[in-house]
C-alpha positions in Angstrom: -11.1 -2.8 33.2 -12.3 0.8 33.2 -15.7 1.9 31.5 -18.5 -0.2 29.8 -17.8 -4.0 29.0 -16.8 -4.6 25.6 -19.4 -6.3 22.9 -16.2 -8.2 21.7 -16.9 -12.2 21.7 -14.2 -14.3 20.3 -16.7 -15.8 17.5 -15.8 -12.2 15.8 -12.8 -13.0 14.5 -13.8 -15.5 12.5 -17.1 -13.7 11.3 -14.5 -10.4 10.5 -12.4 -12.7 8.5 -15.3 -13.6 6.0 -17.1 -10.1 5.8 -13.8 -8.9 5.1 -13.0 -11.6 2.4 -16.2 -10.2 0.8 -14.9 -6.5 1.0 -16.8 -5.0 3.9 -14.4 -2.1 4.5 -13.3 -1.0 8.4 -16.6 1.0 8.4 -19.0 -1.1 7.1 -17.7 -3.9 9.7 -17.8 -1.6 12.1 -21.2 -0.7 11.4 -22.0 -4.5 11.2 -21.0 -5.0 15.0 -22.9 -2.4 16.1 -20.0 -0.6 17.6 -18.0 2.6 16.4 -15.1 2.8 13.7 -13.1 3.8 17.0 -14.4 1.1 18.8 -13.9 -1.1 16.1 -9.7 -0.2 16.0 -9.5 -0.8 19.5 -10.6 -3.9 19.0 -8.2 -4.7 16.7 -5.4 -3.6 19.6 -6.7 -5.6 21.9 -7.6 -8.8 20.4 -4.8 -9.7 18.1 -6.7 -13.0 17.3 -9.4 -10.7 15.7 -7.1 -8.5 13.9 -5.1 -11.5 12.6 -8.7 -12.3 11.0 -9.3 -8.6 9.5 -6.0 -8.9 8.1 -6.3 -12.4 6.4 -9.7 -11.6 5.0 -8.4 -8.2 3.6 -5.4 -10.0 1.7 -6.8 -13.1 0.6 -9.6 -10.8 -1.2 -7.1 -8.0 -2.2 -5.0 -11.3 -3.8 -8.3 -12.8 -5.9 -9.1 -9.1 -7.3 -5.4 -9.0 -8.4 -5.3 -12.3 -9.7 -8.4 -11.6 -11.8 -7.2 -8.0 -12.9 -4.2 -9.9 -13.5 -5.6 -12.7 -16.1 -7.7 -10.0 -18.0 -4.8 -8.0 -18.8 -2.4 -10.9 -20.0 -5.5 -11.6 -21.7 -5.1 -8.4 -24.1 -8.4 -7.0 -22.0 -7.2 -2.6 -22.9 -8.9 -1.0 -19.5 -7.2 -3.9 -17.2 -3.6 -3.4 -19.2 -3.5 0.6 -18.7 -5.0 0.5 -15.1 -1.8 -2.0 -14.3 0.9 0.1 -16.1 -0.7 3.2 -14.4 -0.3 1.7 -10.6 1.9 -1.1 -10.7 4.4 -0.2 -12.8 4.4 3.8 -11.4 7.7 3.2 -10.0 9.6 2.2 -13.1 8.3 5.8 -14.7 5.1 4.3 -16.8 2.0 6.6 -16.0 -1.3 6.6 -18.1 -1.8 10.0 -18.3 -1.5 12.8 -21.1 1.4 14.3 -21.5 0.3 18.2 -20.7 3.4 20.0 -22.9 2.5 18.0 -26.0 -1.3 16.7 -25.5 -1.4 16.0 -29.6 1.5 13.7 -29.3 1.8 11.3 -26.7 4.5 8.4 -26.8 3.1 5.4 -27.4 4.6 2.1 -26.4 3.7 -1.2 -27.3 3.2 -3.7 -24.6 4.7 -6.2 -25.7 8.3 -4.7 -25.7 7.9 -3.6 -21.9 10.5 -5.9 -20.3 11.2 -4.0 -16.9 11.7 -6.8 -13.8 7.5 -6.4 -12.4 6.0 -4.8 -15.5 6.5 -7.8 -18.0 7.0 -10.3 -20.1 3.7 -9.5 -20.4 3.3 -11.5 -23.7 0.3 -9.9 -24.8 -0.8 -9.0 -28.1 0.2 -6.2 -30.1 -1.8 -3.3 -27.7 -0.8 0.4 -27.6 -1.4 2.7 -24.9 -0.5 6.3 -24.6 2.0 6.2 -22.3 4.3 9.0 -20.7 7.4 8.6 -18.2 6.3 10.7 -14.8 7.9 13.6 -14.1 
């Protein structure tokens, strides 16, 4: 082993997995352990038990925020609906923005007719957005 020892101890993985579950991002963890962001990767090379950790904390918190954003949009909640169309549905042409060559007359679609494979049923109630297909 070349240079300083590292400030690695195997309880870090564990502690990681929680701070991350509470949405410390790479920086802020990094920050936590006293080490640097570089520092902080390297230790993610070289203990996979610790990046396993980082990487279950991440998703599982990633998953509840979805869930939730989830439930408020099938629940008719406007901001939750548009900010879905606008990044999960991007693929399938939906896009919440204005449409720039006629920015009086948008298209509007009403969300309970959107039937593509991951954008619906959503089965909500009769909502509108202003909606145009990305160019």
């Amino acid at each position: 082993m070349r240079g300083r020892p590292t400030k690695y101890k195997p309880e870090y993985a564990e502690k990681a997995e929680k701070l991350a579950l509470l949405g410390m991002t790479d920086v802020q963890l990094a920050e936590h352990f006293g080490i640097a962001e570089s520092n902080f990767y390297q230790w993610q090379q070289r203990f996979p038990e610790f990046q396993e950790a980082l990487k279950k904390g991440k998703i599982d918190a990633d998953a509840a925020v979805v869930e939730s954003l989830f439930k408020k949009a099938k629940s008719g909640d406007f901001l939750s609906m548009a900010y879905w169309i606008n990044n999960r549905c991007r693929a399938y042409g939906w896009s919440a923005k204005q449409n720039s060559e006629e920015p009086t007359r948008p298209t509007t679609v009403n969300f309970n007719f959107i039937t593509n494979n991951n954008c619906a049923p959503l089965q909500l109630p009769n909502q509108t957005i202003d909606i145009v297909p990305e160019e």
